[in-house]
C-alpha positions in Angstrom: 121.4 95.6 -107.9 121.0 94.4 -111.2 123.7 93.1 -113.4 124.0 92.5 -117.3 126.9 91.7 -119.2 128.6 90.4 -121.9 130.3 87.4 -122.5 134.1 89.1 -122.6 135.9 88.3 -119.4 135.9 91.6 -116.6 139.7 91.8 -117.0 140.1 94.1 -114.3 137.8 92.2 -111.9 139.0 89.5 -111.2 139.2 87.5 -108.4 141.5 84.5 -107.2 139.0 83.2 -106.6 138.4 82.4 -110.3 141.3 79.8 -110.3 141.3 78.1 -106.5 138.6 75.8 -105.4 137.7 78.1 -102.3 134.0 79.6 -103.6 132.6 76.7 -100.7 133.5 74.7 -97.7 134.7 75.6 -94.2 137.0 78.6 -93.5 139.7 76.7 -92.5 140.3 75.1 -95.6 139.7 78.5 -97.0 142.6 80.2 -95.9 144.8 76.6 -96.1 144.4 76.9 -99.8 145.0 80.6 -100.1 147.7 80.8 -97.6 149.6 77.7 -99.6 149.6 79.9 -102.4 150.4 83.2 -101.6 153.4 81.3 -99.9 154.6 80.1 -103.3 154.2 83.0 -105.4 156.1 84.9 -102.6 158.8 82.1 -102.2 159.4 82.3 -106.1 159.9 86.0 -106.3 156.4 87.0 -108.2 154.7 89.0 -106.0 155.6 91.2 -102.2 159.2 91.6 -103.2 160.7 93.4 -100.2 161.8 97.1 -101.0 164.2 98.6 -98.8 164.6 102.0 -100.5 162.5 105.2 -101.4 160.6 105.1 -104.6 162.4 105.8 -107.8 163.9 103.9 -110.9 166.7 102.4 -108.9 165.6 100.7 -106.0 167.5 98.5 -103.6 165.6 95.2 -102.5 166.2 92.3 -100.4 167.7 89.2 -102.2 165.1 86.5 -102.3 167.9 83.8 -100.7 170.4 85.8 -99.3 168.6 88.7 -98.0 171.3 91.1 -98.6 170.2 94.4 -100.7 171.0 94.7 -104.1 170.1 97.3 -106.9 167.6 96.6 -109.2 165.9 99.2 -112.1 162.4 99.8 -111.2 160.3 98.9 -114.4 157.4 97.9 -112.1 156.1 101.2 -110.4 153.2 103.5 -111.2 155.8 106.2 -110.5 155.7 107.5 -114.0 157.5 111.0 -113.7 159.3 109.8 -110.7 158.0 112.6 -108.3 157.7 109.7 -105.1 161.2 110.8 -104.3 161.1 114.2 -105.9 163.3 116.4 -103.0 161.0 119.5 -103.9 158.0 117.9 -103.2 159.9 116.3 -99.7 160.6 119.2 -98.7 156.9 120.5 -99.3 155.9 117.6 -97.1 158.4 118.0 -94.1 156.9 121.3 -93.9 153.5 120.8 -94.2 154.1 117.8 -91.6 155.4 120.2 -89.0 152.8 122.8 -89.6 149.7 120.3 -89.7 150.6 117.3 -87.8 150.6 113.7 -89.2 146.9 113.3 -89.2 143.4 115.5 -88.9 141.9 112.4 -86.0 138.8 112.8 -88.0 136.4 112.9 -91.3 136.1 116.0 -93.7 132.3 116.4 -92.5 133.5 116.8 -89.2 137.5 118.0 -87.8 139.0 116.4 -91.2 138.7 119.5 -93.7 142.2 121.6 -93.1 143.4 124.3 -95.5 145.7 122.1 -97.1 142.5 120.1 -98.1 140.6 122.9 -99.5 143.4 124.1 -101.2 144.4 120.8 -103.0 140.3 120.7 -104.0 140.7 123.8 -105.3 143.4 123.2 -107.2 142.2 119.8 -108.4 139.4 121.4 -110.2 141.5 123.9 -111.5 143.4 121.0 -113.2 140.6 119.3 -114.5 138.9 122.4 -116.0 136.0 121.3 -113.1 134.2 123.3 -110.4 135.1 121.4 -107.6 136.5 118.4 -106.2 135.7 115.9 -103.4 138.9 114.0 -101.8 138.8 110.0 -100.5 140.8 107.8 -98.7 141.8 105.8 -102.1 140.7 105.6 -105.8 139.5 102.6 -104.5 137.0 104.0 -102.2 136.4 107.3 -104.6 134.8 104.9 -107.0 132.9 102.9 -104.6 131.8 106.0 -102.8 130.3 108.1 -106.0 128.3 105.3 -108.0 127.0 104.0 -105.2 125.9 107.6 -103.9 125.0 109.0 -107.3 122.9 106.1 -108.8 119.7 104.4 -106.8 116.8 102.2 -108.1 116.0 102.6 -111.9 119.3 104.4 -113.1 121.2 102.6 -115.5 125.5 102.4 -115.5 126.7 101.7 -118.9 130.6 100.5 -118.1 133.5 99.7 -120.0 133.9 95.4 -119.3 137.8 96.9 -118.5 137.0 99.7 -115.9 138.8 98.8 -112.5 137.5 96.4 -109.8 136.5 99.0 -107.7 133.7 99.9 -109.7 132.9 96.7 -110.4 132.3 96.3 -106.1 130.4 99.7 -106.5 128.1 98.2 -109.2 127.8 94.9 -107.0 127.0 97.5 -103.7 124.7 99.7 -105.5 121.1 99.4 -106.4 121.3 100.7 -110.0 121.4 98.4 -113.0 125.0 98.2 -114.4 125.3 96.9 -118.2 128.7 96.0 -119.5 129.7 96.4 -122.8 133.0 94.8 -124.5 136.3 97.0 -124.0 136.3 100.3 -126.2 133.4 98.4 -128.7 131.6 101.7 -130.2 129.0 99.4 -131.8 128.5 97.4 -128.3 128.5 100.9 -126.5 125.5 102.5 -128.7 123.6 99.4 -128.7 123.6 98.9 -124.8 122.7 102.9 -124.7 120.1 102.2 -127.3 118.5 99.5 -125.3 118.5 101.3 -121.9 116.4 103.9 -124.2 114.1 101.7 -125.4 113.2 100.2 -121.5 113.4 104.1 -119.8 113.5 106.8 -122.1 113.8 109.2 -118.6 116.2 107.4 -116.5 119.5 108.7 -115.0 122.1 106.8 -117.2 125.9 107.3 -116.9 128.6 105.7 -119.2 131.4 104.9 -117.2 134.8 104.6 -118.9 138.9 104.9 -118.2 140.9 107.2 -119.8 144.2 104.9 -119.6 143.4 101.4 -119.2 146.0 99.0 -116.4 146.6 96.1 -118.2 146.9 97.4 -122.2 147.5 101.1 -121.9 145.5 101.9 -124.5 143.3 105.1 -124.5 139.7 105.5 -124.6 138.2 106.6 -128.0 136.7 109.3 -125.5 135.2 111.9 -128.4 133.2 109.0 -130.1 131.9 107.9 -126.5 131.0 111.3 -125.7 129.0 111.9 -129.2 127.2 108.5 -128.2 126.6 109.7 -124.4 125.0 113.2 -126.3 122.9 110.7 -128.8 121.1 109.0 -126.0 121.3 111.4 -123.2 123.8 110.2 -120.7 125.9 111.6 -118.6 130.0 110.5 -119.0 132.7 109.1 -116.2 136.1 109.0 -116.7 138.5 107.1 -114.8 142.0 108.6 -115.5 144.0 107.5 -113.0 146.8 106.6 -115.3 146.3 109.1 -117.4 147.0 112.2 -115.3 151.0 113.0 -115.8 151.0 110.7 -118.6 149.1 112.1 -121.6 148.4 115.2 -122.5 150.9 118.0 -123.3 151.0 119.1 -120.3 150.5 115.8 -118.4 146.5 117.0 -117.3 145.2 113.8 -118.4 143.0 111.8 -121.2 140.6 115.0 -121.8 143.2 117.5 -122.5 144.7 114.4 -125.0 141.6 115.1 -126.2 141.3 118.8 -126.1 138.3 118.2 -123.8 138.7 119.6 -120.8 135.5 120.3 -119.1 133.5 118.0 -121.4 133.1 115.0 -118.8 130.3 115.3 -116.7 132.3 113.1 -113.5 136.3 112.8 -113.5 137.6 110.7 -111.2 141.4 110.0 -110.3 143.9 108.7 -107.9 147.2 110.2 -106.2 148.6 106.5 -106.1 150.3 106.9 -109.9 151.8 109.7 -111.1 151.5 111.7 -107.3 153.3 108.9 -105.5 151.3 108.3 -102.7 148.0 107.3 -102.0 144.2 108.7 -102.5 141.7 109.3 -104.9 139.1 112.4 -106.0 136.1 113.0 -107.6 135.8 116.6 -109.3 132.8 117.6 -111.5 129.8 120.4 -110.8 129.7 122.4 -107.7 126.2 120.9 -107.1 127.3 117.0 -108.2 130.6 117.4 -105.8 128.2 118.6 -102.5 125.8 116.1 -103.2 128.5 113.4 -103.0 130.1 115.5 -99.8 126.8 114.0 -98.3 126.0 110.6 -100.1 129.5 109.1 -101.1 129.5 106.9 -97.6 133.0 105.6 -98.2 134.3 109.7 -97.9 131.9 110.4 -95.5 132.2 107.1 -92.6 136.3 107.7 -93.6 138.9 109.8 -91.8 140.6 112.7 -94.0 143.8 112.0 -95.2 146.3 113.0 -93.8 147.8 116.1 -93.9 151.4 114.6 -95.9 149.7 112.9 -98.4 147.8 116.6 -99.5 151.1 118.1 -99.6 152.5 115.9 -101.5 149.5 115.9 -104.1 149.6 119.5 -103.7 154.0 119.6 -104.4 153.0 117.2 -107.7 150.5 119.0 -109.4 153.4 122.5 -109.5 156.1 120.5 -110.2 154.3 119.2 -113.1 153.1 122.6 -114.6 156.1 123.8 -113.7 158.0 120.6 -115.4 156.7 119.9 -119.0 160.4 118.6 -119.9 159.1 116.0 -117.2 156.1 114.4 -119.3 158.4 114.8 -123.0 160.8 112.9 -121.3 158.4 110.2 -120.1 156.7 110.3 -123.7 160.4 109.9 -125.4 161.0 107.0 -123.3 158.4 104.8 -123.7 158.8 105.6 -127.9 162.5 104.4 -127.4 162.1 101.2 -125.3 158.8 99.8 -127.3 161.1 100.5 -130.3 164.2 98.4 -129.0 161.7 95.9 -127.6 159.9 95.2 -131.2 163.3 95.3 -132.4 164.9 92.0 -130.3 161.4 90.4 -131.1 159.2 90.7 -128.5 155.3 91.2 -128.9 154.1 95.0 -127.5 152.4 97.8 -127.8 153.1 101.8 -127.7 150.7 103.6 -126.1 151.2 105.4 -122.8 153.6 104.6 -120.1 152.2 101.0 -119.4 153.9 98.7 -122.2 152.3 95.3 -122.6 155.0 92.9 -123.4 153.1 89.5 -124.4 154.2 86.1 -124.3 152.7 82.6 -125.0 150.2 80.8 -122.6 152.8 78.0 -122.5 155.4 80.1 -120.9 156.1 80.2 -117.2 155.4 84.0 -116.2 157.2 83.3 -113.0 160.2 81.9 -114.4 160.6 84.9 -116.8 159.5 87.7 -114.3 162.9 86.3 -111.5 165.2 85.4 -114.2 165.0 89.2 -115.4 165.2 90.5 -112.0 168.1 88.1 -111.3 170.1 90.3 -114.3 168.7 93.7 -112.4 165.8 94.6 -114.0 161.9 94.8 -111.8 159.2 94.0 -114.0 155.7 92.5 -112.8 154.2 89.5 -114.1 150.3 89.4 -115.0 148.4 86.2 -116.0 145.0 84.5 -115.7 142.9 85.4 -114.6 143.8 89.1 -114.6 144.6 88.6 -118.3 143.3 86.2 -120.7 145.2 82.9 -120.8 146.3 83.6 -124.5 147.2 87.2 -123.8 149.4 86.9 -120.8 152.4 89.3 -120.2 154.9 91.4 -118.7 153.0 94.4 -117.4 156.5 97.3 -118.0 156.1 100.8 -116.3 158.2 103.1 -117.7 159.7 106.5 -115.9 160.9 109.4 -116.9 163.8 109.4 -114.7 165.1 106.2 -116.7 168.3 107.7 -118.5 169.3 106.2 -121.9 172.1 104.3 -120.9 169.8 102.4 -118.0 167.3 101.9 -120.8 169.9 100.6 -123.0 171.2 98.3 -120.1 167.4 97.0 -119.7 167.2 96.1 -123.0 170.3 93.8 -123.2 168.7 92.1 -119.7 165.4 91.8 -122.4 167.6 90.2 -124.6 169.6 88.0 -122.7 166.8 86.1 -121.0 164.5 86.7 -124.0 166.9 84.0 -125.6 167.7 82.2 -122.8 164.1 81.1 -122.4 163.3 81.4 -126.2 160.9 84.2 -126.1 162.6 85.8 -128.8 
C-alpha cells in the first residue's frame, strides 16, 4: 500500500498511541502505561460509565462512588430517533428470536443467509435507491471489507482526511494507493483527482467521502464532489452512517438531502446509530454487491449476524417510513438546543444531530464532562488527539424523544456549570 497525505491531522484516525510513549519497548511496559491510563479516565468518570438500563434518553447508571443507580438524560448516544427501546420494534425482535433462533452458527456464503437476511438486503437497497446490498458484522468491518476487496495494485482512493478509522485500516490493509485530501476542501479534492490523472489516466479511482461527519456534524458538499468525481472519471463512496434517520425528509440519508438518490456509485452504512444495534452494509450495483459477496474477506471469513439484530434493522427502517413526525421532531430539537446553547454563550454549531460544543485547550474536558453529569445530564468528552488541541469539545447527541421540558432542564445544567467553571 501506498500512502499520501496532507499535512491536516486524520481526525478520525487516531490512535492513543499519538499521546503515550508506547510506539517501542517490551510489552510489559506496554500494557503498564495503557492500563494506568485507562484506569484514570475510568476512575474520573470520562469514559465506560456503567449503564444499567435499556437505551433511551433517560438512562439509569451506576454512581461513580456510591454505586447506587441514578437517572441521568442521555445526551451521549447515537440513538438519534430513539428506536433502541422502540416496543414495536421489540416486539419484531422477540418474534423473530423465537422463529429464527439467536444465531445462524455460520457465514452468509455458507448456513448464514436466512430469509430475514435477504429480506433486510432487499429492503436496504430499496432505501438507498440501490440494486442490492451486502450485510457485515460491523460498519467497521463493512469498510475494511469493500476497499480492501474492490481496489488492488494501481487503483487510486481519493479520501476525505475526516472519513472514519476504519477506512483508514482498510487503506493501511489494502494494496491500492490512498491520497488524502483536507476535510470537505473542493480545491484540494480536484487537485488530488487531477494528479491521479496526470500519473494514470486509466486507473480505477474512487473518492471516498461521509455523508455526516462524527466529530463536527457537518455534511458533505456531496453535488460538488460528485461533478468533480464525473470531471475526472471516478467513481464515488459515501459513508452515511450518521446520516441515515438524521437528514433527509424522510430520514433516508445525505443523498436524498441532496435529492440524489441513486447517484453514488458505493453507499455504505451502519445499524449502530439510528437502528440501535450493531452492523454495517454495503449497497450499490447488482454486479459490484456479488463481487464483494466473494472478495470483501471481512464478510466472507465472518459469521452472519444474528438473526435479532436483522429484525431489528428490519423493525427500524418501517417505523421510520412509517414515522416522519419521528425525524421533524429530531430536526426541531437539535434547532431548539443549539439555539439555547448560543444563547447562554457557548461556542457550537447546527448542523445535524451531533452538536459540537467547543471549549478552550486550557480547559479540563474531564472536569466539565463529570461535573455536568453530577447535575443529570450524559455528555461525552472529545479531545486530542481525536480533535485538535485548539478545537476540543463536548461531542452532544441529540434525540428525538427529548421532550421540551428535559431540554429545558439540560440547558439550565449547561448553564449552571457553564459558570461554575467559567465557560460562559
Amino acid at each position: 500500500m501506498n500512502e499520501i497525505v496532507n499535512d491536516e491531522m486524520h481526525i478520525e484516525n487516531f490512535s492513543p498511541k499519538d499521546i503515550m510513549d508506547i510506539n517501542s519497548g517490551l510489552i510489559d511496559h506496554k500494557v503498564s502505561v495503557a492500563s494506568e491510563y485507562i484506569q484514570y479516565i475510568i476512575k474520573h468518570g470520562f469514559v465506560m460509565r456503567e449503564v444499567r438500563s435499556a437505551a433511551a434518553s433517560k438512562v439509569k447508571m451506576a454512581d461513580l462512588v456510591t454505586d447506587e443507580t441514578r437517572e441521568v438524560l442521555m445526551f451521549g448516544s447515537n440513538n438519534y430517533l430513539g428506536l433502541a427501546n422502540e416496543p414495536s420494534i421489540i416486539k419484531q425482535v422477540v418474534e423473530a428470536v423465537k422463529e429464527f433462533g439467536i444465531g445462524c452458527g455460520g457465514p452468509p456464503l455458507l448456513n448464514g443467509t436466512t430469509s430475514l437476511h435477504k429480506k433486510l438486503e432487499k429492503k436496504l437497497a430499496e432505501f438507498k435507491k440501490c440494486d442490492d446490498a451486502i450485510l457485515f458484522s460491523s460498519g467497521y468491518s463493512a469498510n475494511v471489507g469493500w476497499v480492501t476487496g474492490l481496489l488492488s495494485k494501481g487503483d487510486y482512493l481519493v479520501y476525505d482526511n475526516q472519513n472514519h478509522a476504519s477506512l483508514h485500516d482498510g487503506i493501511k490493509m489494502g494494496d491500492f494507493t490512498g491520497i488524502g485530501f483536507a476535510h470537505n476542501d473542493l480545491v484540494q479534492l480536484e487537485e488530488k483527482l487531477q494528479f491521479v490523472r496526470e500519473q494514470d489516466p486509466d486507473a480505477n479511482v474512487i473518492t471516498a467521502v461521509e455523508g455526516v461527519y462524527s466529530m463536527d456534524g457537518d455534511i458533505s458538499p456531496l453535488p460538488a464532489i460528485k461533478r468533480l468525481c464525473l470531471n475526472y472519471n471516478s467513481m464515488l463512496f459515501i459513508d452515511d452512517a450518521h446520516g441515515v434517520g438524521v437528514v433527509g425528509k424522510t430520514g433516508k440519508g445525505t443523498t436524498e438531502h441532496y435529492n440524489m438518490d441513486g447517484q453514488v456509485d458505493i453507499v455504505m452504512g451502519t445499524f449502530s446509530k439510528t437502528f440501535g444495534v450493531t452492523g454495517g452494509y454495503i449497497a450499490g450495483s447488482q454486479q459490484m454487491i456479488d463481487y464483494l459477496r466473494l472478495f470483501a474477506r471481512s464478510h466472507m471469513f465472518s459469521a452472519s449476524l444474528p438473526p435479532s439484530v436483522i429484525a431489528a434493522v428490519l423493525g427500524g427502517i418501517e417505523f421510520i417510513e412509517k414515522n416522519p413526525g419521528r425525524i421533524k421532531q429530531l430536526h426541531e430539537n437539535v434547532a431548539y438546543f443549539v439555539e439555547g446553547l448560543n444563547t447562554l454563550g457557548f461556542e457550537t454549531t447546527n448542523h445535524t444531530a451531533i452538536i459540537p460544543v467547543f471549549l478552550a485547550e486550557e480547559v479540563d474536558i474531564m472536569t466539565v464532562v463529570k461535573e455536568l453529569y453530577n447535575e443529570g445530564i450524559f455528555v461525552n468528552g472529545v479531545e486530542y488527539p481525536a480533535v485538535p488541541k485548539n478545537r476540543h469539545r463536548l461531542r452532544v447527541s441529540m434525540m428525538s424523544t427529548f421532550s421540551r421540558e428535559e431540554l429545558d432542564f439540560a440547558l439550565s445544567v449547561f448553564e449552571k456549570v457553564g459558570k461554575k467553571l467559567n465557560l460562559i
